[in-house]
N, C-alpha and C positions, 0 to 999 in steps of 0.2 A: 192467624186464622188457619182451624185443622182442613187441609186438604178432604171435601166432602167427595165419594163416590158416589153414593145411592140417592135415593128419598127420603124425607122426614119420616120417622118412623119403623124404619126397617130394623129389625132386629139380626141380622144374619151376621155371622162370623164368615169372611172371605179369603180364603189364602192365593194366593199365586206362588206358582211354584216351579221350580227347571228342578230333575235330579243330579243336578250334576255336584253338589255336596251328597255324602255317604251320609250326614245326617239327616237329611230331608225324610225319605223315608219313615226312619225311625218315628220322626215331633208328627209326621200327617198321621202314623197309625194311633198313637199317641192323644192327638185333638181327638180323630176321629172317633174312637172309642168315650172321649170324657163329653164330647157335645153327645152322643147317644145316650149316654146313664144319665145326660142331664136335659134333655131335651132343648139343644141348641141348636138352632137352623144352621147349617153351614154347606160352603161351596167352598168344592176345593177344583179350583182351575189349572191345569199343566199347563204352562209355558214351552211348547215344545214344536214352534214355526216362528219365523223370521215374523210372519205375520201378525201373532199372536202379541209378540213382545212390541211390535211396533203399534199396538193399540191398548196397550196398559195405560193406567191411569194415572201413574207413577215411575217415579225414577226405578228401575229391578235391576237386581243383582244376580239373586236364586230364588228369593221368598220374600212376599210382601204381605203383610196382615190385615185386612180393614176389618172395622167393629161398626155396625149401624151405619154404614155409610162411610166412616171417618177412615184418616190412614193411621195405624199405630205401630208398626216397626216393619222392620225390614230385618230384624234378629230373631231366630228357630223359638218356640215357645218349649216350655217343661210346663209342666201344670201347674205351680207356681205365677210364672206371670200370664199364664191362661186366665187362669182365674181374677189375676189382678185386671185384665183387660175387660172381664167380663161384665166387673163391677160398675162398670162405667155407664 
């Protein structure tokens, strides 16, 4: 069973994020630009208090993805598996 975050219904794309990978930056500016030309709800959360990380919803490393609610990786997106995620 997929680890649910959200409500029935939700459409949002969620990232959590720490910068502390040099590619972080790069895949958030990346998302951020392809949910705007496509009109994608997203939230992108920094990970950056003791506190924060201690009420994730998930195991985190640097970056964690959810889709609708769901958890779907914890690996940097290319638009490639953006899109594959999106499909869903």
């Amino acid at each position: 069973m997929p680890l649910r975050l959200a409500k029935r219904g939700e459409q949002e794309l969620k990232i959590y994020y720490e910068r502390q990978c040099p590619y972080v930056y790069q895949s958030i500016e990346m998302i951020k630009q392809y949910c705007e030309m496509n009109d994608v709800p997203l939230s992108l959360i920094q990970v950056d208090t003791l506190q924060k990380a201690k009420e994730l919803p998930c195991v985190f490393n640097n970056w964690a993805v959810f889709y609708k609610g769901v958890f779907e990786t914890v690996n940097l997106l290319d638009v490639t598996y953006l899109k594959r995620i999106l499909k869903k």
